[in-house]
N, C-alpha and C positions, 0 to 999 in steps of 0.2 A: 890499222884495222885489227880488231883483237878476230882470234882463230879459236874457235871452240874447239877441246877435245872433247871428240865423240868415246873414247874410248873411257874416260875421266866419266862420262853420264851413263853409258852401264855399268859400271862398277859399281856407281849408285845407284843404281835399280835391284842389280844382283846381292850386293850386300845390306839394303831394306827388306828383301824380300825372306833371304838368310836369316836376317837380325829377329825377323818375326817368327822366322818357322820355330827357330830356335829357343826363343822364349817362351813362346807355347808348349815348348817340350822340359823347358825349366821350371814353368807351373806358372798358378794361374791366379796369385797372391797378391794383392793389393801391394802399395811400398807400406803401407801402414802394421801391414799381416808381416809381412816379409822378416824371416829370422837374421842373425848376423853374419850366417852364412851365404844366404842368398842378396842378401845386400853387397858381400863382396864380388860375389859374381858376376852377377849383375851391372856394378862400376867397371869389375876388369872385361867384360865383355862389351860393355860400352866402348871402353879407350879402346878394345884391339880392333874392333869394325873399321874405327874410323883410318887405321892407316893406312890402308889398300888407296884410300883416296887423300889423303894427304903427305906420308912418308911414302911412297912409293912403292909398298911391301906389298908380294906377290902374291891375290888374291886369294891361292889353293893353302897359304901357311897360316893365311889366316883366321881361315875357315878351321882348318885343324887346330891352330889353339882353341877356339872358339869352342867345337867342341868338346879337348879334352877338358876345359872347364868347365860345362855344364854335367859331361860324364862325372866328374868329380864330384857335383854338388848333388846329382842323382846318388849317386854311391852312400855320400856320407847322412843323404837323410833316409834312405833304407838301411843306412846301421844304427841311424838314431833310432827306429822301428824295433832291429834284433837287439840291441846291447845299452841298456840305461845309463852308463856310464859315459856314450858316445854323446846322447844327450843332452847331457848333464854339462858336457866338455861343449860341444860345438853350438847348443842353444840356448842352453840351463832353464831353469825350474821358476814358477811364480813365487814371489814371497809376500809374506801375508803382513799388509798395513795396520788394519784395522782388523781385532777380535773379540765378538759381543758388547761392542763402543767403547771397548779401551784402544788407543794408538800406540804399536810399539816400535817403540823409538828406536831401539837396537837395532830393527829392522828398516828405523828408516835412513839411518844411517848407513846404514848398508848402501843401500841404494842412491845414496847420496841427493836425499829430498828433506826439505825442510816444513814443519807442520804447516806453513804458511801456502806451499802449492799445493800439499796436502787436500787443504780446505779449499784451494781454487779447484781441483781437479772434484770437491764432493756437490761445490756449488755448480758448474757446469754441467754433472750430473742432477741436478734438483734436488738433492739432499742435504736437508737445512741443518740438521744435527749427526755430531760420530756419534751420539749414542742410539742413533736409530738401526746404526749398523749391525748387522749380522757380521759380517765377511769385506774386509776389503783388501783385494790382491792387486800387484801391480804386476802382468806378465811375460812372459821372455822377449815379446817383440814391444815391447814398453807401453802399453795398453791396461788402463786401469777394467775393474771388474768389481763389481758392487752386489752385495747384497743384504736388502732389508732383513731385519728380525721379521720373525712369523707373521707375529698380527700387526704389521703393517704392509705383508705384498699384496695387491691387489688378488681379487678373488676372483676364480672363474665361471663359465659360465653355468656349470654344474650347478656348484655349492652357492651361487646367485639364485638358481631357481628351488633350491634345497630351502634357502635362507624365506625367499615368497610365500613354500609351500607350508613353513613353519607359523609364520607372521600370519597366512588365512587361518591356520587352526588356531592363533591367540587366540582371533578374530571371533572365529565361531564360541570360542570357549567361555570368552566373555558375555554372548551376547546369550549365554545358554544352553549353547549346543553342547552336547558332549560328544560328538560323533567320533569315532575309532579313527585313529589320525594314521593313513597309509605314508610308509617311511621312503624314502628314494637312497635308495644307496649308490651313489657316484665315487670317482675317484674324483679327490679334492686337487685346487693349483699349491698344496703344500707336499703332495703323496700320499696323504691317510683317508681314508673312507668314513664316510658319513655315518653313524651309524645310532648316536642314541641322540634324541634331540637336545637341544640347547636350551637354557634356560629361559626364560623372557628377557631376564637383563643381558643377558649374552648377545641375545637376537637383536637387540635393539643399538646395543651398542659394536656388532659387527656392522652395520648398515646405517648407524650413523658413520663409521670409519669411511665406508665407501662413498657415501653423499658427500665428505670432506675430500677425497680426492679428485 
């Protein structure tokens, strides 16, 4: 007849319960977000939980490794805060793939990526062309970052009713009306403020762009 230990089933109770509190106090980072730092700790805190329940090692030492390595990883990402250099060492910096649709190689060499994921990673994102590209980075926690040239990001909801209230004065102008065209100054989803109207071809081919998307 097999004998349970009872004391083997709090340890497991005690050290899930630890394992959580703990991590909550190590942050609150997806594995996706997580820097290279926190990925180590993470793994060595993994392996040290489990040996109070399978190496035999005596819950209280456990516990104190456990925390000196989250105090660790606190520490060194409040020096990544004061000191760029910390940064730079323990996270490092985004490097830029793509610059106004040219691809630079040098850079992607670096990273040790070939133009062929390159383009999987721009198609998974829905962008069918590098030259549509503005910006494209790939960041410290290995996570690309995309951005469109100007006239093709999406327009908000401002400069959408900016673009209406142009398109009604065509409207009226053609049909005769001359009426004094009241202006709406908003902030645009590019940063710049609306402010002398657009031309008819302009108008017409902003809002064809957005009926294509």
């Amino acid at each position: 007849m097999i004998e349970l230990d009872f004391s083997l089933g709090w340890k497991t109770i005690v050290t899930i319960i630890y394992g959580t509190l703990i991590l909550r106090i190590a942050g609150r980072k997806s594995l996706s977000q997580m820097t290279v730092a926190q990925t180590v700790v993470m793994l060595a805190v993994g392996t040290v939980l489990i040996e109070p329940l399978v190496g035999g090692v005596e819950l209280i030492d456990t516990f104190t490794l456990v925390a000196i390595s989250v105090a660790t990883l606190i520490a060194i990402e409040y020096s990544e805060i004061k000191f760029p250099i910390v940064r730079k060492l323990f996270t490092g910096e985004p490097v830029v793939l793509i610059e106004n649709g040219e691809v630079k190689r040098e850079n992607l060499k670096r990273v040790r990526m070939t133009i062929q994921q390159l383009e999987m990673e721009l198609r998974q994102a829905s962008i069918a062309k590098i030259a549509d590209i503005k910006w494209a980075t790939i960041e410290a926690n290995g996570q690309f970052g995309f951005l469109l040239r100007d006239e093709l990001q999406a327009i908000g909801g401002c400069e959408y009713q900016e673009l209406l209230h142009r398109l009604e004065a065509i409207e009226k102008h053609l049909a005769g009306n001359k009426g004094q065209e009241s202006h709406i100054h908003c902030q645009t989803s590019f940063g710049k403020e609306i402010k002398d109207p657009l031309s008819h071809e302009d108008v017409f081919k902003k809002v064809a762009l957005t009926n294509k998307k």
